[in-house]
C-alpha positions in Angstrom: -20.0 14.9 -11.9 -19.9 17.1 -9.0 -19.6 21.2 -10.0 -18.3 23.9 -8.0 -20.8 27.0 -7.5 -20.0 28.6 -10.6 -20.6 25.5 -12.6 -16.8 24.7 -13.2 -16.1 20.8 -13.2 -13.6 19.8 -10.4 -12.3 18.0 -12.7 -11.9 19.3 -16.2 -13.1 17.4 -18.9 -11.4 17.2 -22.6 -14.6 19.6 -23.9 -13.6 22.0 -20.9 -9.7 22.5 -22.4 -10.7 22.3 -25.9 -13.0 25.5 -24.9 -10.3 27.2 -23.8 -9.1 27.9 -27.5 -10.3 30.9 -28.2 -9.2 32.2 -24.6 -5.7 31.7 -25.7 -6.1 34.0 -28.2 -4.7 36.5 -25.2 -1.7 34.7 -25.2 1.5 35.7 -27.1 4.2 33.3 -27.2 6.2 34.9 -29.7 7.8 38.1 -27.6 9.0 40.9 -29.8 11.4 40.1 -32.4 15.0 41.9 -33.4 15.9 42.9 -36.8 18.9 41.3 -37.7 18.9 42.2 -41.6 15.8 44.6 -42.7 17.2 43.8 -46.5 17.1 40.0 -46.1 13.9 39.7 -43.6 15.8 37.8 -40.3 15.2 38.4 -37.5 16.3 36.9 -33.9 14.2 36.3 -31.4 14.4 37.8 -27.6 13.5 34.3 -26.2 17.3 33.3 -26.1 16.5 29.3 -27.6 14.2 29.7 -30.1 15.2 28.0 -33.1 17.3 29.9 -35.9 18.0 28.4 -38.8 20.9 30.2 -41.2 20.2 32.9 -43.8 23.4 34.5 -45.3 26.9 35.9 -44.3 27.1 39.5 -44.5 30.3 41.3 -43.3 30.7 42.2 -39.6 29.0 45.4 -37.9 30.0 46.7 -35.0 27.4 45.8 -32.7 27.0 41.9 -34.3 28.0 39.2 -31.2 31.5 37.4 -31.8 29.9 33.8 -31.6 27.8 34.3 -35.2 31.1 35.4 -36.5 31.4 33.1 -39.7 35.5 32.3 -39.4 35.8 30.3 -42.6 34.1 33.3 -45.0 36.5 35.4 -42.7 39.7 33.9 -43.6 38.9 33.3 -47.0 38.2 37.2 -48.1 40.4 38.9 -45.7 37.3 40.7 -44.0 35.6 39.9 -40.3 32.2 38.2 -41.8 28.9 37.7 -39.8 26.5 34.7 -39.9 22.6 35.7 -40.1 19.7 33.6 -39.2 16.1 33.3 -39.6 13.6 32.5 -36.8 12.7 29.1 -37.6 8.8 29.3 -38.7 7.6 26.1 -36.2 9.3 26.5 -33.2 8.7 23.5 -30.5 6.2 24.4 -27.3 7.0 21.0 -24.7 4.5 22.1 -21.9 5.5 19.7 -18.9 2.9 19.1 -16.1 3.5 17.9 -12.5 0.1 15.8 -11.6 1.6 14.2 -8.5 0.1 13.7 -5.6 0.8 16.5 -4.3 -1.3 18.3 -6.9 -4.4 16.9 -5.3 -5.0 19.5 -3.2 -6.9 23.4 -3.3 -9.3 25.2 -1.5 -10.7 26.8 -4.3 -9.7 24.3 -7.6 -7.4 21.7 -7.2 -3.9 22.6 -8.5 -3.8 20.0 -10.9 -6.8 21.4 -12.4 -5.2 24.6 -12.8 -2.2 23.0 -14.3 -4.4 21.1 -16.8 -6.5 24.5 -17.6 -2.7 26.5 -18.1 -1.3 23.7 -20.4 -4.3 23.5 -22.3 -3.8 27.5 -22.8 -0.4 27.0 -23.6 -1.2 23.8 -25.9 -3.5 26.4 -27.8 -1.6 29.3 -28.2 1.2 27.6 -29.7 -0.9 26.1 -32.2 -2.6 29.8 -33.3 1.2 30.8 -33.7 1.9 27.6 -36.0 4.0 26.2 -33.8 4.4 22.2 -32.8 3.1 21.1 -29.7 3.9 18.3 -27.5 4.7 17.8 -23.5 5.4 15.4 -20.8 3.1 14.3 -18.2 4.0 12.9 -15.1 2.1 11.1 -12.3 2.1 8.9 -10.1 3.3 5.4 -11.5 3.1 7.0 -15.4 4.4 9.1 -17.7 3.7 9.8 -20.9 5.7 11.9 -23.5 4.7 13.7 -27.2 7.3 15.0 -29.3 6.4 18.3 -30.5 4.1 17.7 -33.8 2.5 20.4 -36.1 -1.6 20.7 -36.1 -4.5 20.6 -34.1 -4.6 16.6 -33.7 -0.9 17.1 -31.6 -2.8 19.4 -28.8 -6.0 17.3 -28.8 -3.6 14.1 -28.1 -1.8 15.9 -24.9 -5.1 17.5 -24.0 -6.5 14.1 -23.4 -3.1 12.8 -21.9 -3.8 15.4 -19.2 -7.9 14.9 -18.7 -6.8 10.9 -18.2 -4.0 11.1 -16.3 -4.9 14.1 -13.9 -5.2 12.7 -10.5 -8.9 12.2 -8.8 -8.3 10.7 -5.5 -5.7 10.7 -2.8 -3.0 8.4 -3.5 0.7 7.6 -1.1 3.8 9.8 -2.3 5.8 8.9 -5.1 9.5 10.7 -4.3 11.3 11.1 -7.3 8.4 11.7 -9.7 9.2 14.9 -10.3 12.6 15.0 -10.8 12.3 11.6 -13.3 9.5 13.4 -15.6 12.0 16.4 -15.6 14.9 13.7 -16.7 12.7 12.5 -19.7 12.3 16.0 -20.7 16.1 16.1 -21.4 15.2 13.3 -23.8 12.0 14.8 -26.2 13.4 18.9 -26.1 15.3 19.8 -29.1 17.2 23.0 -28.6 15.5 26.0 -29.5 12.0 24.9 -27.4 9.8 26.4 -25.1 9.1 24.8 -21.8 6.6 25.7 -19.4 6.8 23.7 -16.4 4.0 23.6 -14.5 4.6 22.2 -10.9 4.4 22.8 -7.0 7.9 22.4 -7.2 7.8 20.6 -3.7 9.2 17.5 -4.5 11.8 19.2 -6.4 15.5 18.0 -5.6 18.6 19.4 -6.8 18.9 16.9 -9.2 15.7 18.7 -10.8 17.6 21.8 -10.3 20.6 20.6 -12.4 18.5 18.8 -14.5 16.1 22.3 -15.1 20.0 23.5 -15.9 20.6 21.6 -18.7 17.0 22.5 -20.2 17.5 26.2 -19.4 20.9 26.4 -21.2 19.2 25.6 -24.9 15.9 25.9 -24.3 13.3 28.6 -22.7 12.2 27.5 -19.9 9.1 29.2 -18.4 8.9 27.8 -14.6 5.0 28.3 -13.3 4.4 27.6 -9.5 0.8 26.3 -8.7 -0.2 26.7 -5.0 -3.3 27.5 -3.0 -3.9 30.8 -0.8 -4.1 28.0 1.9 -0.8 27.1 1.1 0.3 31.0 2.0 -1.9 31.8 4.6 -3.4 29.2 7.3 -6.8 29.2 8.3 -8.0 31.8 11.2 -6.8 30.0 14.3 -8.1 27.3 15.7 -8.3 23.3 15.6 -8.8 21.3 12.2 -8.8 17.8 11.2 -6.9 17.5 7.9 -5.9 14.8 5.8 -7.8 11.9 4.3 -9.7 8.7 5.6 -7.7 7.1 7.6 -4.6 9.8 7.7 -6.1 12.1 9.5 -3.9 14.7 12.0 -5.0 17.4 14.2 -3.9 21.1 13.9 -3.6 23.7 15.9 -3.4 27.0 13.1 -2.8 29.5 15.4 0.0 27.8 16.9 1.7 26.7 13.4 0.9 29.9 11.8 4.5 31.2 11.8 5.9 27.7 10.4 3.1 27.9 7.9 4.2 30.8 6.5 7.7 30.1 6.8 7.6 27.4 5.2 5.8 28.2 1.9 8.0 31.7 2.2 11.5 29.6 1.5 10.1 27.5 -0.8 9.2 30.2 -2.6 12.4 31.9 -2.1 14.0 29.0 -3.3 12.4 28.7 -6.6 13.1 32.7 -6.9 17.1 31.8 -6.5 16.6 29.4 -8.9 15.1 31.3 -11.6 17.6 34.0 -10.9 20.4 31.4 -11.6 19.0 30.0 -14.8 17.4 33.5 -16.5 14.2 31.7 -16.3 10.7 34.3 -15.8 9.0 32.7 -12.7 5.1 33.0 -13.2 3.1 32.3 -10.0 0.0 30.7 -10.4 -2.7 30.6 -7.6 -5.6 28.2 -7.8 -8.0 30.8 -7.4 -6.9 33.2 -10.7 -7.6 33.2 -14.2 -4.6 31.7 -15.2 -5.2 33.4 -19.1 -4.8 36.7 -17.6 -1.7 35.4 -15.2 0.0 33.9 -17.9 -0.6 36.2 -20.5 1.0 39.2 -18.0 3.7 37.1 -17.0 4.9 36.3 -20.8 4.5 39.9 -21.7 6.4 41.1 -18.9 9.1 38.7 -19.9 9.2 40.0 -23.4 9.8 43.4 -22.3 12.6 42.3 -19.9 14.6 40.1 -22.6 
């Protein structure tokens, strides 16, 4: 198999992710935690989905949120009684990758081999925090879907969904991949999960929008944009051939410079609004990263902002 300069597959291999275990050691998908009751040990996560399952009724404190207010205890002693949870100790991690066609493309790795490298990193942390791990996988002409599943054997199965399914040649557009994979998504999460979506987001339609919605509104969802710098920034100016055999075009750079940019500018201004409008973090990921340092900054900084 071909290897870029520094020895790096182009495309990984199921010993590549599994190596990335201890790297995801850097990883904390946990966020800090809220004491809700030091006396009975509950505690509520920041991440607003994550699974609670209930504790004990205590009477109300000033400061405890109307909803968890228990209104049959209430009525029945006279007094405004509270409901307490505990975080549930397995929560769900559904880690959904975008390997369409579109993903077939970097300058430095291909996208979808950064997607594959940040799922597996995800895949792994989750499993050192003893939670379940499963995903859905989407390309073109398949999907496959794993419920979340406690243990190692649930990572090594989606690990090699992802090294089999990850694209290695050029192949026509499939419109509506992406918003389909998201649509079976609805069908495996359980409320309470954690969703990284990792994507280019360009196929993305508003149906994926209402769709990311519906996920966003019981869930955490954690979207993760993969592009290139040569999506950002075109080449120095001049004339290119681009494409594949057969489908080539010729570009002028310096004359679509400013529609390069533009372009990638409102699509990523787009997928800002959208984030915005669901409380989802946004974590950019760039082919040409680390994506254990990316990730692991962008879930910290989350944690602090909850």
């Amino acid at each position: 198999m071909s290897r870029r300069p520094d020895n790096e597959p182009v495309f990984p291999t199921l010993a590549d992710l599994i190596g990335l275990r201890g790297a995801a050691r850097g990883m904390e998908l946990g966020a800090r935690r809220l004491a809700l009751s030091v006396q009975s040990g509950g505690y509520r996560s920041v991440y607003r989905g994550r699974g609670l399952e209930f504790d004990e009724v205590r009477v109300y404190q000033p400061g405890d949120e109307a909803r968890d207010i228990d209104w049959r205890v209430t009525a029945r002693r006279g007094r405004p009684h509270t409901k307490l949870f505990r975080e549930e100790r397995e929560r769900p991690v559904l880690v959904f990758v975008d390997l369409g066609v579109r993903m077939f493309f970097g300058s430095h790795r291909l996208k979808s081999a950064q997607a594959l490298r940040a799922a597996a990193l995800f895949a792994w942390a989750a499993e050192q925090a003893g939670d379940r791990v499963g995903g859905v996988v989407v390309t073109t002409g398949e999907h496959r879907s794993r419920p979340a599943m406690p243990r190692r054997e649930a990572v090594l199965a989606l690990l090699k969904a992802l090294v089999e399914l990850q694209p290695r040649a050029p192949a026509p557009l499939a419109p509506g991949l992406l918003d389909d994979g998201l649509a079976r998504l609805v069908h495996t999460a359980h409320p309470g999960s954690l969703i990284p979506v990792l994507s280019d987001f360009q196929d993305l339609t508003g149906a994926g929008e209402r769709t990311l919605g519906r996920l966003a509104r019981h869930n955490d969802v954690l979207l993760i944009p993969v592009f290139d710098r040569l999506e950002a920034e075109p080449p120095p100016p001049g004339n290119y051939r681009l494409g594949v055999p057969g489908q080539l075009i010729e570009l002028d750079s310096g004359a679509a410079a400013g529609r390069w940019r533009q372009h990638f500018s409102a699509q990523r201004a787009r997928l800002e609004r959208l984030a915005r409008r669901l409380g989802c973090p946004l974590i950019p990921l760039s082919t040409d990263a680390r994506p254990v340092s990316v990730l692991a900054h962008g879930l910290v900084r989350h944690g602090r902002a909850a």
